[in-house]
N, C-alpha and C positions, 0 to 999 in steps of 0.2 A: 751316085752323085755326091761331089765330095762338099762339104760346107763352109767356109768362109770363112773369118771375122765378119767382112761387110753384111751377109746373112745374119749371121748374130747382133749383129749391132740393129739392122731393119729390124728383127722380130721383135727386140728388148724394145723400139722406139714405139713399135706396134703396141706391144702390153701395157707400155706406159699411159699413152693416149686414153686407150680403154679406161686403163684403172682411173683413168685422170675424169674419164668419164662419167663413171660409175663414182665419183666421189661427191661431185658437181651434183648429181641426182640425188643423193643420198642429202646434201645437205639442203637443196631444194625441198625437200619431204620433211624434214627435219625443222624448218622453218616456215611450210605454211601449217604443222602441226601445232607449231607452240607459238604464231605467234597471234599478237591480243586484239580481239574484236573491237573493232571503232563501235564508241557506244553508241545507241542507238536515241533517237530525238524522241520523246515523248511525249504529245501532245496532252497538256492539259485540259482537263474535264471542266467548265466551269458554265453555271448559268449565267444568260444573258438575258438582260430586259435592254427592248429598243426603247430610245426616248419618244417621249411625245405624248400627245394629251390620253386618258383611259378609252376615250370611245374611238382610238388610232386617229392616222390623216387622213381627214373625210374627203381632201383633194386626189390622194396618194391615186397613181396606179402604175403599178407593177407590168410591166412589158416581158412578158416569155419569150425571149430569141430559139427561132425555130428554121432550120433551111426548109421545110416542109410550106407548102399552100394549107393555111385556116381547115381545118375540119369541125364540123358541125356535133359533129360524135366523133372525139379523139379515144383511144382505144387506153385500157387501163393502166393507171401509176398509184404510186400509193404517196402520203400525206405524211411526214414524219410532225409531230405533235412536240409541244414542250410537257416536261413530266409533270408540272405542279397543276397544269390546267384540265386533268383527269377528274378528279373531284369535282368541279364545278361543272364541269362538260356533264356529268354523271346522274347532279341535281337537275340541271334543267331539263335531260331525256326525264326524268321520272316525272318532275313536273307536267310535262306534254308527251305523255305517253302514247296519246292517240295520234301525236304524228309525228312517232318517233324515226322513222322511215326518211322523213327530209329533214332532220338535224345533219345528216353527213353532206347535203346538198348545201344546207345552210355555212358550210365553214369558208371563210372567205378566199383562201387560194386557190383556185385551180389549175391542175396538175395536166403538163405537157404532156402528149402519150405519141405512142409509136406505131404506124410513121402517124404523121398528122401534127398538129400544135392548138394550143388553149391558151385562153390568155386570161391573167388572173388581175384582180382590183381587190385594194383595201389591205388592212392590215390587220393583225389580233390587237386585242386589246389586253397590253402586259402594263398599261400604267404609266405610271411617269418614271422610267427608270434613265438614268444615265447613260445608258451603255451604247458603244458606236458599233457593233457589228451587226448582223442579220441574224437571227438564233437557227438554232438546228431545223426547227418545224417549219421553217421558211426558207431554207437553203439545201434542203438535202431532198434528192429526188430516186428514188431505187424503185430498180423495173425486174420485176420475173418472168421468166418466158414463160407464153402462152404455150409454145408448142411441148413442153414438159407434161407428162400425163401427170395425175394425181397424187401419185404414188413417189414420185419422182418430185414432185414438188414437195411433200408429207419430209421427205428426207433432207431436201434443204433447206424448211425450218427448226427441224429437229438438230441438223448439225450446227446452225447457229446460235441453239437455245432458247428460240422464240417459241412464246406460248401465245396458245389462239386466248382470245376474250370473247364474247357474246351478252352483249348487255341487251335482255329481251324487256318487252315494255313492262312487264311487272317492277322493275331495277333490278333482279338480282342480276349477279357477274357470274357469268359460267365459265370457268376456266377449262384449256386443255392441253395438253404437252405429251409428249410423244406420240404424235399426231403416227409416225408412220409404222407403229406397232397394230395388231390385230385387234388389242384392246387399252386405247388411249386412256390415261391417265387425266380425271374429273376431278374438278374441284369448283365448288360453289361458293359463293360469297351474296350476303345480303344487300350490299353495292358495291360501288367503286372508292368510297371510303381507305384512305391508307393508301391505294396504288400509289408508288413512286415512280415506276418504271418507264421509259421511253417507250413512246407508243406509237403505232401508223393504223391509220382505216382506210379502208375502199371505199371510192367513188363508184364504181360498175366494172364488170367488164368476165372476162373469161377467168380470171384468180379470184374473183369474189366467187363466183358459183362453185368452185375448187373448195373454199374454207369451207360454204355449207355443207359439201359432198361429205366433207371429214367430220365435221360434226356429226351426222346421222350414225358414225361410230358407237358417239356414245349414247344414241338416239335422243336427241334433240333437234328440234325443230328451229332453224335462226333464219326464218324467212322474214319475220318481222325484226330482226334484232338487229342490234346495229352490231359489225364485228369489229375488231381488234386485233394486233400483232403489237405481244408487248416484248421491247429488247433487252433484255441483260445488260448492265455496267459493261461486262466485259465487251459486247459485243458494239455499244455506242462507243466504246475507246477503240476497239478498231478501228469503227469509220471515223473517226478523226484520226487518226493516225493518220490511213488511205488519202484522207481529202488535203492532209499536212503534205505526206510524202509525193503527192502530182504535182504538184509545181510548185511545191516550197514557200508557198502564200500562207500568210495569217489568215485567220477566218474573219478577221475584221476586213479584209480586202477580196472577198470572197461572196457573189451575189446566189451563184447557183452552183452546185456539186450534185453531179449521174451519176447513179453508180446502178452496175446494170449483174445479177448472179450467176457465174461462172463456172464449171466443174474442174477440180483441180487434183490430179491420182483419183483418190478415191475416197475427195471428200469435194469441197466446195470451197471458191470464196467471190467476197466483192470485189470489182474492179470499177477504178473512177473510167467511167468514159470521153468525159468533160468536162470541164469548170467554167462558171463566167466570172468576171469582175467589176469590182465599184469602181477603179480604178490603178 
């Protein structure tokens, strides 16, 4: 078969295209290699005090939006706390040591659980401060599955950095961290003195009886104690970040933020499920 020009001229158009191909690729790669990350928004850490007289608005109450029907027994949530009201929380358990057991009953929000809903009334008492937003311990609500065994739970406080607390009625603080090694790591303190940390405690439920399982690690008894999950800087800067990056609200326009613990490869994170707003 004899060949052409016109053959030669088709094959050379053919090579070309390709190459032309392969060049368009080549700078495509070439360009999502180098070029510059859009920087990222940082949500600032800062406290907040709600205004209003010290003993809160005795009128005040707080409606929890729930699609759920009222439950009489809502199933477990946890409580995010402001960090400076550790210490004082700390005094009044040792004060009333003999009914240390209903101080976590005594805090005034009650937490929505799943499925089910709670409705909470009142406010803390931060004082006369200025400040127009809702603070973290009043706005942030994080849920762990119950269907998680122990062990499985042990790992996603450990990947977040959170340490157990146990404040038994004598006041000492019984520390623990690496909850899901064979022999957790203890540390004792003569109170709650100095914590700065972002802190949640349990109302009831199937994760509370989880923290004491893990404490008998270190053999300690926290049946009377009140417990504790305290969060690292790093990890309270996450969840505002999380609670920034779902719908790009300020926290001042911000009444309620879910965040419910997720598995992520082969490690873990939060996910906002919901937000409400002031307006």
């Amino acid at each position: 078969m004899k060949v052409n020009s016109f053959d030669r001229l088709s094959a050379g158009m053919i090579a070309f295209v390709f190459g032309l191909i392969l060049v368009v690729i080549g700078i495509l790669l070439w360009w999502a290699s180098t070029r510059v990350e859009k920087p990222t928004f940082l949500v600032p850490m800062e406290m907040v005090e709600v205004g209003g007289e010290e003993d809160g608005a005795p009128d005040e109450t707080l409606q929890i939006e729930s699609p759920e029907d009222p439950n009489e027994n809502p199933s477990p949530t946890e409580e995010v706390l402001e960090e400076a009201e550790l210490t004082d929380f700390v005094e009044d358990v040792v004060e009333l040591a003999d009914v240390a057991t209903q101080q976590v009953n005594a805090i005034p929000i009650s937490q929505p659980g799943t499925p089910g809903s709670a409705v909470g009334t009142g406010r803390k008492r931060l004082g006369n401060g200025p400040g127009n937003s809702i603070p973290n311990e009043e706005r942030w609500f994080i849920r762990y599955s119950d269907k998680a065994s122990v062990d499985e739970y042990a790992k996603q406080l450990d990947y977040f950095g959170i340490e157990m607390g146990a404040l038994i009625p004598s006041g000492q603080l019984i520390l623990m961290s690496n909850m899901s090694a064979g022999s957790p790591k203890k540390t004792t303190k003569s109170s709650g003195k100095g914590e700065t940390r972002l802190y949640m405690t349990w109302q009831a439920g199937n994760r509370k009886a989880a923290d004491e399982t893990l404490f008998k690690k270190i053999n300690v008894d926290v049946s009377d104690a009140i417990l504790f999950h305290f969060y690292p800087k790093k990890t309270e800067q996450m969840l505002l970040q999380l609670e920034y990056d779902y719908a790009k609200r300020k926290a001042s326009e911000i009444r309620r933020t879910y965040f419910v613990v997720a598995k992520k490869g082969s490690g873990y994170q939060f996910v906002v499920t919901r937000q409400t707003y002031l307006r």
